[in-house]
C-alpha positions as CSV (number, residue, x, y, z in Angstrom):
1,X,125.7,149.1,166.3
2,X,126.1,147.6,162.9
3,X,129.4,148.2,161.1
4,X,129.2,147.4,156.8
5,X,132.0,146.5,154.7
6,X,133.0,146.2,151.3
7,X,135.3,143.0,150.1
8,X,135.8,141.7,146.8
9,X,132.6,143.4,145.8
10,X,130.2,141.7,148.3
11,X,128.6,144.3,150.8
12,X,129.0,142.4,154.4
13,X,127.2,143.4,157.7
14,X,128.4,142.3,160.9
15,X,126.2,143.1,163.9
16,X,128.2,143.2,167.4
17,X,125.0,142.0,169.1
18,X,125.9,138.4,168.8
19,X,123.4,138.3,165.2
20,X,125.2,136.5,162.4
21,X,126.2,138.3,159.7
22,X,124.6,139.3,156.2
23,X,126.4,139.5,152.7
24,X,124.5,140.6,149.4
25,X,124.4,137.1,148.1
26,X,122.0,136.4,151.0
27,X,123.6,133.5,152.8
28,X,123.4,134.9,156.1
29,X,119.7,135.2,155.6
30,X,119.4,131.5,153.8
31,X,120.9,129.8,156.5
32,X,120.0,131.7,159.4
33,X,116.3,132.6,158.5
34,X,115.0,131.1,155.8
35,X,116.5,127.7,156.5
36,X,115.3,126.9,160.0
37,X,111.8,128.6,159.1
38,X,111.9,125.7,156.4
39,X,112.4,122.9,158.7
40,X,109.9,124.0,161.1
41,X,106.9,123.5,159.0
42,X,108.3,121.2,156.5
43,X,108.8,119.2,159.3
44,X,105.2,120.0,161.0
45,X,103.2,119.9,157.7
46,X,104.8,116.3,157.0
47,X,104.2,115.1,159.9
48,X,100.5,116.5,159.8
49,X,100.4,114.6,156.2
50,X,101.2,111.5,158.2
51,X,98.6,111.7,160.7
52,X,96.1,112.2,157.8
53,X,97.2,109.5,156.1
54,X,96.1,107.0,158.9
55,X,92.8,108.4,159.3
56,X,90.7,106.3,156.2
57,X,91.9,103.5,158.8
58,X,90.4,104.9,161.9
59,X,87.6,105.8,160.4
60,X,87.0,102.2,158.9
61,X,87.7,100.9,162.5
62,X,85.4,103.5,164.4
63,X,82.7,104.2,162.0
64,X,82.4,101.1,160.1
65,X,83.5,98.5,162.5
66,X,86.3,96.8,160.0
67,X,89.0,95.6,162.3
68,X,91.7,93.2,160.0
69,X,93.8,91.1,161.8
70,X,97.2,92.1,163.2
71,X,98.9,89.3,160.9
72,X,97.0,90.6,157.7
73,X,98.5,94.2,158.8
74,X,101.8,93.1,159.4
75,X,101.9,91.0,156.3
76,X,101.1,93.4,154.0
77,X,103.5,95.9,155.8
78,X,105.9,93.6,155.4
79,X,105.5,93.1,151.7
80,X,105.4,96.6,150.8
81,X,108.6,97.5,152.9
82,X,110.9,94.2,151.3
83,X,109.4,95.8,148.0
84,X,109.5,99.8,148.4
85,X,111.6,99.6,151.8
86,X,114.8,100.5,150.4
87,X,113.5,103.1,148.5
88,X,112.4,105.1,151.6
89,X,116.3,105.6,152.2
90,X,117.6,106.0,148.7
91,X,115.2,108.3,146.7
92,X,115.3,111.3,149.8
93,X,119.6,110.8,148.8
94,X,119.4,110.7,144.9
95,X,116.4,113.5,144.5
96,X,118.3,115.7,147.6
97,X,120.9,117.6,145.4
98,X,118.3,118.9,142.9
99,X,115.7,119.7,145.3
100,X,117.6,121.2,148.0
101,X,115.9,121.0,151.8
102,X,112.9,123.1,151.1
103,X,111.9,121.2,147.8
104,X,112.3,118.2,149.5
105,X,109.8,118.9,152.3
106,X,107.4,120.1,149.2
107,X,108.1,117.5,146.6
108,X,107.4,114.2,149.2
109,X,104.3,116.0,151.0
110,X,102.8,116.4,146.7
111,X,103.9,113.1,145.7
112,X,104.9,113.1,141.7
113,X,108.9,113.6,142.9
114,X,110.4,111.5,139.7
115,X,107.9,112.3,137.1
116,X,107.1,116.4,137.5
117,X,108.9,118.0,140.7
118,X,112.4,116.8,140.0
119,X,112.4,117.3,136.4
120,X,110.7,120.7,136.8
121,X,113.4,121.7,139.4
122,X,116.2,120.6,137.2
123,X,114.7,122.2,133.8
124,X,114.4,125.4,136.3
125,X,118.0,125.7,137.4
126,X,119.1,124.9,133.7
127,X,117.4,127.9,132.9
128,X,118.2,130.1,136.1
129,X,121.9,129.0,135.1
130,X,122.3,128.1,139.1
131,X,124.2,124.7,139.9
132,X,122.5,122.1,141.8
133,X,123.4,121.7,145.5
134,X,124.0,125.2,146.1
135,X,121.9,128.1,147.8
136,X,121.0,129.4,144.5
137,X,119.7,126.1,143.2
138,X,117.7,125.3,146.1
139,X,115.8,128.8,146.2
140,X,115.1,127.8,142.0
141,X,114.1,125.0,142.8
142,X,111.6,125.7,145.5
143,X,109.7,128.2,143.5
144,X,109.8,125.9,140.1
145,X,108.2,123.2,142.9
146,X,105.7,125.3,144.4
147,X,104.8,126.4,140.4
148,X,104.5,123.0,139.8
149,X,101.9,122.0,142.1
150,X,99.6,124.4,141.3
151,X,100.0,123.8,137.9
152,X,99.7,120.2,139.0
153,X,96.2,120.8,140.9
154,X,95.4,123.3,138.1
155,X,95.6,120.5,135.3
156,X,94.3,117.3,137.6
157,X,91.3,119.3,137.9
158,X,90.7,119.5,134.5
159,X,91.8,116.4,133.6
160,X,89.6,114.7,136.0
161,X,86.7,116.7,134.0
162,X,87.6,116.1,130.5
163,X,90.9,114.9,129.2
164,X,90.2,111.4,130.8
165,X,87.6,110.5,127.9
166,X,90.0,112.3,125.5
167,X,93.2,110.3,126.8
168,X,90.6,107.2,125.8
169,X,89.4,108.4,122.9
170,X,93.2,108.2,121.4
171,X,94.3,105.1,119.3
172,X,95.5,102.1,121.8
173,X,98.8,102.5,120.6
174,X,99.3,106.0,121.1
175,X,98.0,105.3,124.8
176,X,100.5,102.6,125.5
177,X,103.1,104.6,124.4
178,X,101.8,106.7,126.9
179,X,101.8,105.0,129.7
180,X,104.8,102.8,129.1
181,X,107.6,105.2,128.0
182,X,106.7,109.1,129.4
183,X,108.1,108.6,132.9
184,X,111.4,107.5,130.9
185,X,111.5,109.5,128.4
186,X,111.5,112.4,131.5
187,X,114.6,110.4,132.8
188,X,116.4,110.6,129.8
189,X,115.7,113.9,129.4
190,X,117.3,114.9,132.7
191,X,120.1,112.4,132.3
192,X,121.1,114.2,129.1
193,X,121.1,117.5,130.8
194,X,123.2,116.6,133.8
195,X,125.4,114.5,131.3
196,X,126.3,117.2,129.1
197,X,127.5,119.0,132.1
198,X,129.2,116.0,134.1
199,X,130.0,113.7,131.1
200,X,132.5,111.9,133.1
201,X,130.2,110.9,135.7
202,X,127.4,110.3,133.3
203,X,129.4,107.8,132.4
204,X,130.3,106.4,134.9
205,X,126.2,106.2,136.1
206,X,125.4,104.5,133.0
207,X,127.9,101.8,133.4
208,X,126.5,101.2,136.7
209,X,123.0,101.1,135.7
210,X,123.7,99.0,132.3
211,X,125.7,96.3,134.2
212,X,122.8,95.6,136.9
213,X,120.4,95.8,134.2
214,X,122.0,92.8,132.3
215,X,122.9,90.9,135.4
216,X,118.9,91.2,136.7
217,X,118.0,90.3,132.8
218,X,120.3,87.1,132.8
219,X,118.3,86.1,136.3
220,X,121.9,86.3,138.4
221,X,120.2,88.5,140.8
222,X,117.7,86.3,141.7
223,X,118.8,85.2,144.9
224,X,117.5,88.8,146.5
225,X,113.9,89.2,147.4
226,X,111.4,90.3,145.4
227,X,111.7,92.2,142.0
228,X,115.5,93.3,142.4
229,X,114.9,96.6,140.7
230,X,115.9,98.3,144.1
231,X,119.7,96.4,143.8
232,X,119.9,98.4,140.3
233,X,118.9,102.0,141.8
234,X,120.9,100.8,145.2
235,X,124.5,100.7,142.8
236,X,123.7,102.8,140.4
237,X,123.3,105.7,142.7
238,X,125.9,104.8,145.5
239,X,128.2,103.4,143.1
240,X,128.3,106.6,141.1
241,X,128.5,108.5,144.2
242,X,131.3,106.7,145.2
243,X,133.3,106.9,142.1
244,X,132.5,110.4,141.7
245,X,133.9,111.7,145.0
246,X,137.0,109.7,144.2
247,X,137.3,111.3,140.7
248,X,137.3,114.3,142.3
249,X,139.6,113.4,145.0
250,X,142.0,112.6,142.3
251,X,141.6,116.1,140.0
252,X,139.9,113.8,137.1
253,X,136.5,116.0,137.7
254,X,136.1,119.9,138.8
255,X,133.0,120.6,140.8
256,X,132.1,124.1,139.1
């Protein structure tokens, strides 16, 4: 038997049968149903884009006989992980809050995360009024995701038909505009957004990312490997974390 109560406003069902309970805002369902449901075939489906991923190599190994050497491989695995390595840890952290668990699994199986799926998500939840990080902003942003990769599909396809001669027909300096300032332009798009909302923190983000900036332009972070763009992401987005948690510890920042 099922008994229902009313607190506050928010119908809540309680089953005796050991079965979680249910209020109207649906969290009993999010995080007892829709939640592990998520993580079983996010989890298969990436995993299954993994496997796929390997198979040009097999098939250039079986079919075509091409066999590199085991140095060549590790070398070049090695140069793309001292290059994108650190990424693999930071961009699942920094893109997590605005995609939620289920855009997550979406947005890194499509590809695209930093230029459509995140700034569609957060344009969505702007407009759904729904805060990042919560229940409400993950469900937005799963649906703005899923939109966005059949859009995506929709407009690759024609695209790859006929706006490539187009995109050449435009004057050279229209196309590098193009191709050297949208991706940013996105960012500070979404930066203004969150900032109007979190100005401190903005702030404090900004600090982070101007002071790295200058130290990797005055050559004082040449001592790491490689291109030490991944030291500027690395403080900006810890460092605000950081700094943000304390300024909340502290009462200089409410959450809401």
């Amino acid at each position: 038997m099922g008994e229902t109560t009313e607190t506050g406003g928010i119908a809540e069902t309680t089953e005796t049968g050991g079965i979680a309970e249910t209020t109207e805002d649906g969290s009993g369902a999010y995080e007892n149903s829709f939640i592990p449901y998520i993580n079983k075939w996010g989890r298969r489906t990436n995993l299954l884009a993994v496997v796929l991923s390997l198979v040009p190599g097999v098939v250039l190994l079986t079919v075509f006989d091409i066999n590199p050497p085991v140095g060549a491989i590790v070398g070049a695995f090695i140069s793309v992980a001292v290059t994108f390595g650190l990424m693999w840890f930071v961009e699942p952290i920094s893109y997590y809050p605005v995609l939620g668990i289920p855009g997550t699994y979406m947005a890194f199986l499509s590809g695209n995360i930093s230029n459509l799926r995140l700034p569609c998500a957060a344009a969505a939840q702007e407009s759904a009024g729904v805060e990042t990080g919560t229940r409400q902003g993950s469900v937005i942003s799963t649906i703005a995701i899923a939109a966005s990769v059949a859009v995506n599909i929709t407009i690759l396809t024609v695209g790859a038909l006929a706006l490539v001669s187009a995109f050449q027909a435009l004057p050279e300096l229209w196309r590098n505009a193009l191709e050297s300032y949208l991706v940013p332009s996105i960012f500070g798009a979404i930066f203004a957004q969150f900032a109007r909302d979190y100005p401190k923190v903005a702030g404090v983000g900004f600090t982070f990312a101007l002071a790295m900036t200058l130290l990797m332009e005055f050559g004082l972070l040449s001592f790491l490997p490689g291109v030490p763009l991944y030291a500027i992401i690395i403080v900006s987005v810890f460092g605000t974390i950081f700094v943000a948690r304390w300024m909340w510890l502290n009462g200089m920042i409410d959450s809401s």
